[in-house]
Structures are given as structure tokens and as C-alpha cells.
C-alpha positions as CSV (number, residue, x, y, z in Angstrom):
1,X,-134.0,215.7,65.9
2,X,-136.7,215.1,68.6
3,X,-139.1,217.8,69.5
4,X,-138.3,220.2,72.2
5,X,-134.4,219.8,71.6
6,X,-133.4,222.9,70.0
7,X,-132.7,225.3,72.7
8,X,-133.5,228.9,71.7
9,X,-131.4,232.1,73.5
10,X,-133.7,235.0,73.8
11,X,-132.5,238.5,73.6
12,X,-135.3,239.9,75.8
13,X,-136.8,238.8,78.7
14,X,-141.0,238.7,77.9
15,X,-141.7,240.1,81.3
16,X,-139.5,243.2,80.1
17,X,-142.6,243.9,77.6
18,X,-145.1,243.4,80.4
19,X,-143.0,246.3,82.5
20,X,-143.1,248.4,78.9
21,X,-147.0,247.9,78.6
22,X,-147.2,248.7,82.4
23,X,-145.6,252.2,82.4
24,X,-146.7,253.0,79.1
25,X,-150.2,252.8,80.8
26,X,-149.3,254.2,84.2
27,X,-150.0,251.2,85.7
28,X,-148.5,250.7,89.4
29,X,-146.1,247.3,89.5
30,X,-143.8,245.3,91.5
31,X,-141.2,243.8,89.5
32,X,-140.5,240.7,92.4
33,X,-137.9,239.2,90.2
34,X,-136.2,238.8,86.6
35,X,-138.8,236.4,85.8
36,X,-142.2,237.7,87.3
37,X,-144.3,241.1,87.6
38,X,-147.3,241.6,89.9
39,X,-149.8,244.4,89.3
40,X,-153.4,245.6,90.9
41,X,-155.7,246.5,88.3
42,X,-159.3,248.1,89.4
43,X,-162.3,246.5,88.2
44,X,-166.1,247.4,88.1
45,X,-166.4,244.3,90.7
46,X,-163.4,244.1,92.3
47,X,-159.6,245.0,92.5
48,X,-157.8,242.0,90.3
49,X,-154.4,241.0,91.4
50,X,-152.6,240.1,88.5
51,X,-148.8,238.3,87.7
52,X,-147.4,237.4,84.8
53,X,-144.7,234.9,85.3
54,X,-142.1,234.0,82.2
55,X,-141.9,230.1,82.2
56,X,-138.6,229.1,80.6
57,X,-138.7,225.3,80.2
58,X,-142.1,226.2,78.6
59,X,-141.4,229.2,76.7
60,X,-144.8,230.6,77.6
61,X,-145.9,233.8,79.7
62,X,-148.1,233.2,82.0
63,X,-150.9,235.1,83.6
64,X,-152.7,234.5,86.7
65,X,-155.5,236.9,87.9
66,X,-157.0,236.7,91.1
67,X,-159.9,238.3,93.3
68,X,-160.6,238.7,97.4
69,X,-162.8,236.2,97.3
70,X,-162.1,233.4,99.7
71,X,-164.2,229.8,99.8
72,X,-165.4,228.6,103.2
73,X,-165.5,225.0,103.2
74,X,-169.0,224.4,103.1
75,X,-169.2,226.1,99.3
76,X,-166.3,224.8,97.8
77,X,-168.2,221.8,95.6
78,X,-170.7,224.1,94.7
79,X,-168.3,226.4,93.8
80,X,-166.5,223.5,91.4
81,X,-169.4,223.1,89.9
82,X,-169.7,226.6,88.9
83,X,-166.2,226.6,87.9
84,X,-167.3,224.0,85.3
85,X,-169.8,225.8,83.9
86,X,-167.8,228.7,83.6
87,X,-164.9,227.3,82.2
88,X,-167.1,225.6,79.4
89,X,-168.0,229.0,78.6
90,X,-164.6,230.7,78.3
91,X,-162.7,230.7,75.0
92,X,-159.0,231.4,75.9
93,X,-157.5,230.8,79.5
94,X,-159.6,228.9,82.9
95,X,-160.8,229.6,86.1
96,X,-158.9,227.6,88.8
97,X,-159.8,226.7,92.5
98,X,-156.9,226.5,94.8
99,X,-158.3,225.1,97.9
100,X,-154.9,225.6,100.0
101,X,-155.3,229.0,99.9
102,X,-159.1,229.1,99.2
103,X,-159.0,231.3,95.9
104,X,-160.4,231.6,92.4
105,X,-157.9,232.5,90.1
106,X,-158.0,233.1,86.4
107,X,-154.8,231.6,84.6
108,X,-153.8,231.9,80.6
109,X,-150.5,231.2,78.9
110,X,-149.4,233.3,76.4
111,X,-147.3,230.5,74.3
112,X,-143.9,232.0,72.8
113,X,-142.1,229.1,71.3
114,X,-139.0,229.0,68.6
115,X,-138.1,232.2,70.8
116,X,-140.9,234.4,69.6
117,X,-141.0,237.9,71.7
118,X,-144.9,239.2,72.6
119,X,-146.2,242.5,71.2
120,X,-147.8,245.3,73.4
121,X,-151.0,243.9,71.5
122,X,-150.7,240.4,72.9
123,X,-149.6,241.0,76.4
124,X,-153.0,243.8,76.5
125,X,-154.7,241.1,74.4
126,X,-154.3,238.8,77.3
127,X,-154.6,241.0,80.3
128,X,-157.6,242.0,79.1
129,X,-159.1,238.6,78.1
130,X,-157.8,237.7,82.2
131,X,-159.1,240.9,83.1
132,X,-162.8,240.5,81.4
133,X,-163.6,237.1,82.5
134,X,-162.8,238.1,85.5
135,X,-165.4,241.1,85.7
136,X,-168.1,238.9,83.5
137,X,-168.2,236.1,86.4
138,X,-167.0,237.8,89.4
139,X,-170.9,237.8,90.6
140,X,-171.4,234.3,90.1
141,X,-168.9,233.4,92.5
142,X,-170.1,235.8,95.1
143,X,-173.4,234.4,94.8
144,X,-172.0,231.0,95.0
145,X,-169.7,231.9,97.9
146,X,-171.7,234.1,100.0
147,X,-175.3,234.1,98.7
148,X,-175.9,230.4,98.9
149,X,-176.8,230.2,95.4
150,X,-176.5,227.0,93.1
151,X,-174.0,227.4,90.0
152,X,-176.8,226.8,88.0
153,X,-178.8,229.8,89.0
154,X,-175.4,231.9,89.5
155,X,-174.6,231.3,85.7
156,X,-178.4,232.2,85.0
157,X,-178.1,235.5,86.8
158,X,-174.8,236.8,85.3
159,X,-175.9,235.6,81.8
160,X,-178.7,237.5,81.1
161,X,-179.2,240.0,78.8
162,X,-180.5,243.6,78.9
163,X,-181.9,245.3,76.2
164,X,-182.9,248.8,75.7
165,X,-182.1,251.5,77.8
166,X,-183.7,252.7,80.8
């Protein structure tokens, strides 16, 4: 038997935990179809729209978070290079550019093979992993974007550090 040829029925649609963890949490969604949910989650930085999309052919849930943020032109390489630094930085999931429609957008893939079903702890697990890098580099890009910065010095002024209180 060759890998990937045993075809696994599923008794549950994932997104139908995603819709569970929603309401549980009062959370305001649009179900756009059997295979997809879209949400708007408030952040410290910004309002983070946020889908989760069941991938069949993959078996793997997939989440993609995005911010109003969009690229003029004349930013877009810098902003690459920032998106490599970031992404070098961030353990589970990446930060995409998608010049067509001039967005950032956060993407992980929750991977549910052999026709494993997610827990309310791995579909929060990942929203908030989305939804925290997200708010950690959400300044970087704006400086990028709109204060002319260099991804270098964006990364240094979202990476430091305070200590004590004030």
C-alpha cells in the first residue's frame, strides 16, 4: 500500500468544532460554507480577521489571520525582508505577503490525518498562536509600511524588552 491511499470517512466535519469553540466563547461568526468559518477577533493592535478552512485532500484545518494593513508598492521588498526575519522567528505557522491583494496574512495548518477530530484545546491552541503572532509583530509591519522603517530596525523595536514597572 502506497502512502496517502487509504481514504478515511469522517464523522464530523472539523470546522463544526471551530463553530463549538466559537459560541462557547461568544464569539460573532459567519459560517460561509460546510467547509469554512470566518470570524473578527479584537486585538490590542488591531481587529484580526480570521478563517479557518477544512482542507480535505490534505486532512488539515487551516487557519489564516489577517490585519488592515495594506502595502503600497514602494514597501513591499522591504516588507519581504521583514517577513523573513519574522518568520525565522516564529515557531508554529508563517507570515505571508499576498501582493494581489496587498496583505499580510498569518497562515497555520492544524494537520488531522488517519481522520483524527481537533479538541477545543487545539483549535484555541492555534487561534491563539495565529492570534499572538499577530499582536507581537503587528508594529513592525506598520513601521515598515507606513513609517519608512528598515526590517532590521522594525524587528529591533518590537523585540525589546522592558523590565520593571513604572
Amino acid at each position: 500500500m502506497g502512502l496517502g491511499l487509504l481514504e478515511i470517512e469522517r464523522l464530523n466535519n472539523p470546522v463544526d468544532m471551530i463553530e463549538f469553540v466559537a459560541s462557547t466563547n461568544d464569539w460573532s461568526f459567519e459560517r460561509s460554507g460546510e467547509d469554512e468559518i470566518a470570524m473578527t477577533v479584537g486585538g490590542r493592535w488591531a481587529d484580526y480577521h480570521v478563517s479557518f478552512s477544512w482542507m480535505s485532500q490534505h486532512e488539515a484545518l487551516h487557519l489564516a489571520c489577517a490585519f488592515d494593513l495594506r502595502v503600497p508598492d514602494h514597501r513591499a521588498t522591504e516588507l519581504v525582508r521583514l517577513l523573513s526575519r519574522v518568520n525565522s522567528q516564529v515557531l508554529m505557522g508563517h507570515f505571508d505577503f499576498w501582493p494581489h491583494e496587498n496583505v499580510v496574512v498569518f497562515r497555520h495548518s492544524l494537520l488531522l490525518a488517519g481522520g483524527a477530530e481537533p479538541t477545543n484545546q487545539q483549535v484555541e491552541g492555534t487561534l491563539s498562536n495565529g492570534l499572538d503572532a499577530c499582536e507581537n509583530y503587528f508594529q513592525a509591519f506598520q513601521f515598515v509600511v507606513w513609517s519608512g522603517m528598515s526590517a532590521e530596525d522594525a524587528m529591533k523595536a518590537v523585540m525589546f524588552e522592558t523590565v520593571g514597572e513604572a
